[in-house]
N, C-alpha and C positions, 0 to 999 in steps of 0.2 A: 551490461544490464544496469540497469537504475536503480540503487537502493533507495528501500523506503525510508522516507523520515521516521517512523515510528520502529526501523529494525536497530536492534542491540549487538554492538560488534562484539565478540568474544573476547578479548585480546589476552594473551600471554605476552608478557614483559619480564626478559633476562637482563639483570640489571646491578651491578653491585650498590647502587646506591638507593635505598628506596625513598629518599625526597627525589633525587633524578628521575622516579619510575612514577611517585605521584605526581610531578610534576607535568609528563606525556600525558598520563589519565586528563589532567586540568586542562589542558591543550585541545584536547579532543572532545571534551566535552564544551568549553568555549566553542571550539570549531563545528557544535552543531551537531556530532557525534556522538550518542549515546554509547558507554562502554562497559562492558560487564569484565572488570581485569583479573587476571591470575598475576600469582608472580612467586617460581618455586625458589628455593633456599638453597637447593639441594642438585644436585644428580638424579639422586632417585625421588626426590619429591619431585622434578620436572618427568621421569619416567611414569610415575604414576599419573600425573597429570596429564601427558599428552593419551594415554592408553585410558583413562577414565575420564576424563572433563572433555563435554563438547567445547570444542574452538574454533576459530575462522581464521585468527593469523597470530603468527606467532613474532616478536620484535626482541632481537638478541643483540647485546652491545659485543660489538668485538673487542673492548678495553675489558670486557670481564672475565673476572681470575676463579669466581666462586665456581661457575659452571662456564669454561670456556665454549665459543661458540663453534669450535667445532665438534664439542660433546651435545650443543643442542641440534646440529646440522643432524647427525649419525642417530640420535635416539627420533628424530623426526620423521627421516626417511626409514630406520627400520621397524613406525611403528604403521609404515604400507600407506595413511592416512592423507590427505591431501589436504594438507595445511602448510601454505605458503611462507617461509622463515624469510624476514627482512632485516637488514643486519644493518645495526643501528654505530655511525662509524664516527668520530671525531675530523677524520680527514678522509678524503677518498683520494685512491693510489691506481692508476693501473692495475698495476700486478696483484693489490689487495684484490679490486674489483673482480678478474679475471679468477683468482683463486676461491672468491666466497662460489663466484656462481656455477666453477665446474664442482664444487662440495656441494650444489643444490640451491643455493639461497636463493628468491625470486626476484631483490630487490635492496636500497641502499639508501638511506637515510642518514641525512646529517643533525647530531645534535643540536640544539640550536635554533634551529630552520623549521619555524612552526611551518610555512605556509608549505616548504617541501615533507615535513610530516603528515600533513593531511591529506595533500594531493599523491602522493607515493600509497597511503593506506586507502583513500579511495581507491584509486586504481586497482592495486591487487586485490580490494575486497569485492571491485564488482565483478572482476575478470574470475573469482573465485564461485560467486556467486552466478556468474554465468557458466561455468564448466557444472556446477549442482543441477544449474537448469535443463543444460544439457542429458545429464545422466537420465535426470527424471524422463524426459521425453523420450529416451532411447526406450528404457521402460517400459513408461507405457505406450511407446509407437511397436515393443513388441509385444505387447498385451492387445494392441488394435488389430494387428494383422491379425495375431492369431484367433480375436471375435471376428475376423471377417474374412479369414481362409474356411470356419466351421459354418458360420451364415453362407458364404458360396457353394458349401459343398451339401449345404441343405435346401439350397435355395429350387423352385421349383422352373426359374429360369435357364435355359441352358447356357451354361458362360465356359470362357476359354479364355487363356492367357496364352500369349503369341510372342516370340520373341525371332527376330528376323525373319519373319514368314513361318518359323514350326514350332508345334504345339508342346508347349511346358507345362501345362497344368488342366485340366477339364474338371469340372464334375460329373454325378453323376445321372444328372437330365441330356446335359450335353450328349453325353456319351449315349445316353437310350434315345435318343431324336436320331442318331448319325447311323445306329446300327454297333456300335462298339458294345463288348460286354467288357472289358476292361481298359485300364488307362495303359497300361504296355501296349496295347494296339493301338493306339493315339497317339506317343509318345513319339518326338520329332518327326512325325508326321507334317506335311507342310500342307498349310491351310489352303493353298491349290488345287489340291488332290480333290475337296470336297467342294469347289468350283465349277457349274457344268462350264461347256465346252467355248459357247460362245461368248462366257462372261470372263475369261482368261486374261487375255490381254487389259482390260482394265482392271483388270485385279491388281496383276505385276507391278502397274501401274501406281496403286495405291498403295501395296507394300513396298515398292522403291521410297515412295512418299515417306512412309510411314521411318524406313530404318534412316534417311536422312536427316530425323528428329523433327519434321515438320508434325503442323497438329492432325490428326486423325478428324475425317466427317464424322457427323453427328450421329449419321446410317447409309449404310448402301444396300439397296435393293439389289438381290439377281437370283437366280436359277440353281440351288444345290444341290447338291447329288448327297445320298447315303453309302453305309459301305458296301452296300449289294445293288448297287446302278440308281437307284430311282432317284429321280430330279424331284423334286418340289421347290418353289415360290420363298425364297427367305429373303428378310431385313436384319443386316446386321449393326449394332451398335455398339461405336466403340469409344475407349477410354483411357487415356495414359495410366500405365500402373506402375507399379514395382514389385517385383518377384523373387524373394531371399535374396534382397539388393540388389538383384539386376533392375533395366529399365526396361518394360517392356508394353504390350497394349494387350488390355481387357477388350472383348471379344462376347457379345451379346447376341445369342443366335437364334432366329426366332422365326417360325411358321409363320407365311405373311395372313394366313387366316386367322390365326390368331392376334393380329397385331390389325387396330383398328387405329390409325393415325390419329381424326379426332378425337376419338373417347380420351386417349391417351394423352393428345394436348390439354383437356380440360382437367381430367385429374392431376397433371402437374401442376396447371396453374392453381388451383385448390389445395395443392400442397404445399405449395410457396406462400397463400398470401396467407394474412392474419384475416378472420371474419368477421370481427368488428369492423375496421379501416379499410377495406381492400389493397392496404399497402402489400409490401412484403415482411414478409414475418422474420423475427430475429435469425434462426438459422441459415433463410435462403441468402439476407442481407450478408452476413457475416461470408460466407460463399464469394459473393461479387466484392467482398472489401478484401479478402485475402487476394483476389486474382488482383487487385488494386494494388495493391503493396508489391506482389511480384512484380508488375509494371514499372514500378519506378525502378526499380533497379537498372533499365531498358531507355531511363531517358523522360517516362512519362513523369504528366504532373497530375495528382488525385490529392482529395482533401474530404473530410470527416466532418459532419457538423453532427452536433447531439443538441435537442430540444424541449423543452419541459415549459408548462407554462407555472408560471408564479404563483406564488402561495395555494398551491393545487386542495390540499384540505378545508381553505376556508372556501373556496370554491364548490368543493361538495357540500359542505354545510348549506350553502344558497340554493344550493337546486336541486339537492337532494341525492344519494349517495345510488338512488333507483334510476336515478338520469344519468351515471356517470360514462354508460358507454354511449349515448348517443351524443356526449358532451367529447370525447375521446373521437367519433366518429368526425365530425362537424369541423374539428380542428384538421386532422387529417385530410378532409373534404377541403378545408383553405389554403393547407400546405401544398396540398399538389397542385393546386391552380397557381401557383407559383414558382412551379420550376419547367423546365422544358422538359423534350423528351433524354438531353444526354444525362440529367439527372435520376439518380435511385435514390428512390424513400422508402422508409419503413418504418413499422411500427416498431423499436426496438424494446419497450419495457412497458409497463404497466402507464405510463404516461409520460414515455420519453420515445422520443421518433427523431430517426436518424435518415443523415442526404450524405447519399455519396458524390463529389464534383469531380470531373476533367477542369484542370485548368491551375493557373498560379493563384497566388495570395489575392492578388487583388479581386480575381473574380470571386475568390472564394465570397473575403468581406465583403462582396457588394450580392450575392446572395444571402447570406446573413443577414446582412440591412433589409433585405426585401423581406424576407421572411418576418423579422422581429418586426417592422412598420407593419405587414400585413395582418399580425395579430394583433396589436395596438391601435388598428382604425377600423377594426369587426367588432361585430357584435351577435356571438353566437346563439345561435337557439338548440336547444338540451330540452327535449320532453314539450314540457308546456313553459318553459322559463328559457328567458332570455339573459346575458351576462356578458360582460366585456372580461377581457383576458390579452394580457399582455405574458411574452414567452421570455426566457433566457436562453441564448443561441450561446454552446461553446463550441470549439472545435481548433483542430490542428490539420497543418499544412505540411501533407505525408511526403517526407525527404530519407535522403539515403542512411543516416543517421538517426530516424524512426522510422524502420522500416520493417516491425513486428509487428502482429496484429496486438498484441497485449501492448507493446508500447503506445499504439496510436490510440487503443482505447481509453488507455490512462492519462493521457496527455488530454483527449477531445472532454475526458470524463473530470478530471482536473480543473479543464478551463469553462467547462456549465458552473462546478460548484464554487468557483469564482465569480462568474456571474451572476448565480443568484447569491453571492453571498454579500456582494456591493448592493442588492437592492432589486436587482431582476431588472428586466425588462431592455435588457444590454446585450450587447457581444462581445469574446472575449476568444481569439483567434491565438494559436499557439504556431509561430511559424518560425519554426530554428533557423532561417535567415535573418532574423528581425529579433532576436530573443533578447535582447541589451533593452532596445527602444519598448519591447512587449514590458519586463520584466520594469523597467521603469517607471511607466505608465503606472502600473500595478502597484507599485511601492509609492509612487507621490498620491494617489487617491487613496490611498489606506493611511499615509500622514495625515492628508486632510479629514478623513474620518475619523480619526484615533485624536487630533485635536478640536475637531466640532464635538467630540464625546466628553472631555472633557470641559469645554466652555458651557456646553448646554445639558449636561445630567444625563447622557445617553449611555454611560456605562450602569450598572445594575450588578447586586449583588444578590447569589443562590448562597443557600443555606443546607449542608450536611452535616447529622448531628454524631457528633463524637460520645460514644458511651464508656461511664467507666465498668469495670469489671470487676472492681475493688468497693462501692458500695459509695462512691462519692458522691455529697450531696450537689444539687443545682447541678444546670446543665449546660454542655458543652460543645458549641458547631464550630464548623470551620467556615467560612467568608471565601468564597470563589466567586473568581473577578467575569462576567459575561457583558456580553457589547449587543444594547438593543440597536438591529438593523431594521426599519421601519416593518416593527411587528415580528418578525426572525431575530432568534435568540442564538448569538456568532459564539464559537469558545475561543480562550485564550489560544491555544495553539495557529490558528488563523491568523494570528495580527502581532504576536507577543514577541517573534523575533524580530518582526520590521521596527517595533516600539522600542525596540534592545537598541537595533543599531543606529537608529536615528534620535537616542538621547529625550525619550517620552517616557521611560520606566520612572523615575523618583517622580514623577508629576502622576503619573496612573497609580503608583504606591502613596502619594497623600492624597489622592481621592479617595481612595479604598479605605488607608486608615479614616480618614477625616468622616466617611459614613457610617464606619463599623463603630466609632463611637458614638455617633450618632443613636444608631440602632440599640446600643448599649444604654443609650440613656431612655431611652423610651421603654425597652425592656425595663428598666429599673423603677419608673415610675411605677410602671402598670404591676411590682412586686413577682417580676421574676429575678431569679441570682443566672441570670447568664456569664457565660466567659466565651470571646468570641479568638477563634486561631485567623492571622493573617499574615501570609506573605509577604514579605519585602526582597526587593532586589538589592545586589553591591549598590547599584546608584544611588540607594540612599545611608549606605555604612556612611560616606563622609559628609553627608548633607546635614547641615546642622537646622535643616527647615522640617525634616518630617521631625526631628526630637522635640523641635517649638510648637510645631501643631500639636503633637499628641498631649504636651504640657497643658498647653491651650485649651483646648475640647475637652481635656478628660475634667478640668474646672467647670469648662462652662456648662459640664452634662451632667454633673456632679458624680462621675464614674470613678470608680479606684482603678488603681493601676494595675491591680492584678486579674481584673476581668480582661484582661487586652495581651493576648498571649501573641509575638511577633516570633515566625518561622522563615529561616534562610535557608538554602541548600546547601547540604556540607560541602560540596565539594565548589560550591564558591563563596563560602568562608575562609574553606582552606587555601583559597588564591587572594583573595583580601583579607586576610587575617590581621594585620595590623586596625584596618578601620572596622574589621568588624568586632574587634574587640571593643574598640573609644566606640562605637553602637551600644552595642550590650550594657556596657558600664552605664551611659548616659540614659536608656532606658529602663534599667533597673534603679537608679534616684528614683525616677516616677511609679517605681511599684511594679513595671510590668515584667511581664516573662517571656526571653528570650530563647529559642530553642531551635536546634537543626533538622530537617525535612530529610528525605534521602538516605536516612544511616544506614549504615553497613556496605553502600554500593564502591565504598572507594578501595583502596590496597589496605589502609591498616587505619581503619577507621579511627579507632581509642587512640592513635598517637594523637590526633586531634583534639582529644577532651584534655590531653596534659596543657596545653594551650589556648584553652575556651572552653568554659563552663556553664552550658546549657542547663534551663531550668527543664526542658523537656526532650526526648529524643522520636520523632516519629521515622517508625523501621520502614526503608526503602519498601517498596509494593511488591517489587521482584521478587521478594521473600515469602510472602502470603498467596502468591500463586502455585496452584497445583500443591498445599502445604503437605495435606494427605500423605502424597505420591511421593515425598521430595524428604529424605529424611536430614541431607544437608543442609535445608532450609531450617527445619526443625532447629536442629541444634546450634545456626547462625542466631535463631530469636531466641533461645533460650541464655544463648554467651549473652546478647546483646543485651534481657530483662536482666541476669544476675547482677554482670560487672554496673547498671545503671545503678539498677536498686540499694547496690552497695553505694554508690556516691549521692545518692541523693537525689536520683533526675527522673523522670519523669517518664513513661514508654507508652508509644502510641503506637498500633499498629493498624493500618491501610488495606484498602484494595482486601477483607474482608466479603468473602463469599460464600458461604455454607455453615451452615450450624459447625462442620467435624473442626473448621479452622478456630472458629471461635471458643470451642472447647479445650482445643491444645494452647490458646492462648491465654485463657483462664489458669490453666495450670499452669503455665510458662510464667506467670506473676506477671503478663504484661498489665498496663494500668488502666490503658481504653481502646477502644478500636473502634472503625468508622469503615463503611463500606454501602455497597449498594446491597447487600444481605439486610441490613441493619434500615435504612432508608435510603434511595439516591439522591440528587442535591434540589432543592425545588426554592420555588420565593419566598415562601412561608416556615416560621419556624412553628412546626405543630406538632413537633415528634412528642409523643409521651414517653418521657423519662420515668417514669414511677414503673 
């Protein structure tokens, strides 16, 4: 299973050393990995932790003496829970290895060894996360039978479940068509029996068919008999099923007078399609993409494509939000004159249409191509208005290695909000043969955008205003970094890791400072007291060019240095800690205030403050969620407000949602808080502070 970029690993870490255990935590979060760590003292502090704190893996040194790792193996497994113990080893031995894993352990980690840390805790976290998966579906797949053993048994159809030719299951129309007044008189009864005479031998026929797993007809007409002789005229329909886990076939039995062939192809088709588009509608689609994905398993080749046309809101604005479905119909109308008949399309969402293909990559991309040119050279009419419209085609190229329906959606769903994120009017094909060359392509055009944004002023700053709580005068936002894409407004999360690893952060961090003072100074003119928070990255701890700028600008804007509050994330201070100290220092000459983002999320946060002295502390987010509910969280912000307020620093707290959080933060003495309660982030600074 694929974890999401935005899930948070739990991790427990058994460790005698706890710079060794924040060190992993700094590991992992470099590696991309969001971590929410524990780390007990104790015996019984690791007992109450595994039986009270949710977890997903647990990482135990076998050099530790405090709680040996065979006292963490035994309180794990007898606490029933399934949480995978990885045993974290200086050397690996045979005989070590052989012994950790008949005591349970899942796995084997060398200290040391980032890139074997990461890929050893992926691994088990997704294989983890796919046994959850698992459970849940068993769940609810017995939550589904049992809504659709009580829908059969009320249903006014007569149905039957067949298993080698005799009956396991009836209801009770079945039974009053047949003459039965109970299911024991039904009960391995073999579906022969109720066979007239001359339709036997193809019957045999079909259930030979049927028990050597081939597919079941769609219906057979013949001559039935009830339990007291009389023949009548029936069509049966049937269906693979499964029956308290057997495998067996659903059985549809039906007076042919009552069964009217066409009426009954027409109501199907009107159940399938969508009535705006005459496509097919999301659930009939989703039907032919699953029997798609079974297929591949088999050898075939099938591929997913998802379609939206571009900036779709300014497009209702043009012609009006009363035309939207004849504008929705018209494109559908130009889709399908674009594919043949082995093609399925559908309307899949409110203005997204989906194609299912036979065929490899290449066909795939050369229907994409057709399709995005064939929007790009129309010109639809919608009511009394006419508009051009160009689409963004994603899609994935279904392989044995995506071969869920949830995976192929997220992947085809993935590679649309890629392409409209570069700009629309593109394709953007996801084929795990090709995923080096795909994945490349992807990261050198997001360089050249992330550097055209900077040469040419394409990046833009949102404004969230931070309130205090404490009655402090003049006001307070924070500067979040967004990427105008011609007209669509991108978030950092989109582009901020490629900017990481391709050496673009200190250049995106003196643009950002270099405007925010900017902005600072124009506020000041026009006699506002603003103070603006902005982020900076490690890249620029040892750059001695953002210190010169900020030197720089804050003269030429006539800005003091304490309107200019600069925020790092602790837990990559606590890995640059040397340059982020010679930072601090050299920003605080200028007056400004330094301070860490993130607190509290690390193993022992305050050993940090002995070592870097932040003028302000904003409390990680994960604290402010669910605060109500969460009384741990509670009493993390209230350590967090005492021990700051005793030194002098400053407490912000985040991700603020409801009047009840902002009241316990009130009393908690924290100093300001900032959330989408309060405003969310917009271009303008207009928030009324008074």
């Amino acid at each position: 299973m694929q974890i999401g970029k935005d899930s948070t690993l739990r991790l427990m870490i058994v460790d005698d050393s706890g710079e060794d255990a924040e060190a992993i935590v700094s590991t992992l979060r470099n590696g991309g990995i969001a971590v929410r760590p524990l780390r007990p003292l104790d015996a019984d502090e690791l007992a109450q932790m595994v039986a009270s704190q949710p977890m997903d893996l647990v990482l135990a040194a076998r050099s530790a003496r405090g709680i040996p790792l065979s006292g963490v193996l035994s309180t794990v497994d007898a606490s029933g829970k399934d949480i995978p113990v990885i045993v974290l080893a200086d050397a690996i031995t045979e005989a070590d290895w052989l012994s950790d894993q008949a005591s349970g352990a899942r796995g084997v980690v060398l200290r040391g060894r980032a890139e074997h840390l990461l890929h050893v805790l992926r691994s088990e976290w997704s294989d983890l996360e796919t046994r959850r998966a698992v459970r849940r579906l068993d769940v609810q797949l017995r939550e589904f039978e049992r809504r659709c053993d009580a829908l059969i048994s009320s249903s006014r159809d007569p149905i039957a479940y067949i298993h080698e030719g005799m009956h396991i299951r009836a209801n009770e129309a079945y039974l009053e068509m047949l003459g039965f007044e109970s299911f024991d008189e039904v009960e391995g009864l073999s579906l022969l029996d109720l066979v007239a005479p001359q339709y036997v031998n193809d019957f045999k026929q079909l259930l030979k068919s049927l028990s050597k797993g081939e597919a079941p007809p769609p219906r057979f007409e013949l001559e039935a008999r009830s339990l007291d002789g009389d023949q009548f005229p029936a069509t049966l329909e049937f269906a693979t099923a499964t029956y308290e886990g057997e495998p067996c076939v659903q059985v549809v039995f039906r007076r042919r007078e009552e069964f009217d062939p066409e009426l009954a192809r027409e109501v199907e088709d009107l159940r399938q399609r969508d009535v705006v588009t005459s496509l097919l509608n999301r659930p009939t689609f989703l039907q032919a993409l699953e029997e798609a994905v079974s297929q591949v398993a088999r050898g075939e080749h099938y591929s997913l494509l998802l379609l939206e046309p571009d900036h779709y809101q300014r497009l209702l604005q043009d012609i009006g939000i009363d035309s939207a479905d004849a504008l929705i119909a018209a494109m559908a109308k130009r889709l399908a004159e674009q594919l043949d008949s082995s093609a399925t399309a559908a309307r899949f969402g409110e203005r997204t249409f989906a194609v299912l293909l036979k065929g490899n990559h290449a066909r795939t991309s050369a229907v994409a191509e057709t399709l995005r040119a064939a929007f790009a050279s129309h010109v639809f009419n919608a009511g009394e208005r006419s508009t051009s419209v160009t689409a963004s085609v994603g899609g994935v190229q279904i392989g044995e290695k995506i071969a869920s329906i949830g995976l192929v959606l997220t992947r085809a769903t993935d590679s649309l909000q890629t392409a409209t994120s570069l700009g629309g009017n593109r394709i953007e094909i996801f084929d795990p043969g090709a995923v080096d060359r795909a994945e490349e392509e992807r990261v050198q055009n997001w360089i050249a955008r992330l550097r055209d944004a900077l040469a040419n002023d394409h990046f833009l700053l949102h404004y969230q205003p931070v309130v205090s709580l404490q009655g402090e005068a003049g006001e307070v936002y924070e500067a979040l970094l967004r990427l105008d894409s011609n007209g669509e407004t991108v978030l950092p999360p989109a582009f901020m890791g490629i900017a990481e690893e391709h050496g673009l952060l200190d250049a995106i961090d003196r643009w950002v400072v270099n405007r925010a003072i900017e902005v600072l100074g124009e506020r000041r003119r026009n006699g506002y007291l603003t103070r603006l928070l902005v982020k900076v990255s490690p890249s620029s701890f040892g750059d001695e060019r953002l210190l010169q700028l900020i030197a720089k600008q804050l003269a030429a804007h006539d800005v003091p240095g304490d309107c200019l509050w600069l925020e790092a994330s602790e837990a990559k201070v606590f890995t640059h800690l040397r340059q982020a100290q010679a930072f601090q220092a050299g920003a605080s000459k200028l007056g400004c205030k330094v301070g860490l983002e993130h607190f509290g999320a690390g193993l022992d946060s305050f050993q940090l403050l002995a070592h870097f002295q932040p003028a302000f502390l904003k409390i990680d987010r994960v604290f402010s969620q669910d605060l109500a509910k969460t009384p741990e969280h509670q009493l993390k912000i209230r350590e967090i407000a005492e021990r700051a307020q005793s030194q002098g620093i400053l407490t912000i707290a985040d991700h603020v949602a409801d009047a009840a959080t902002m009241s316990f933060l009130f009393t908690a003495m924290v100093n300001y808080v900032e959330g989408e309660f309060l405003a969310p982030p917009g271009p303008q600074m207009n928030y009324d502070f008074s």
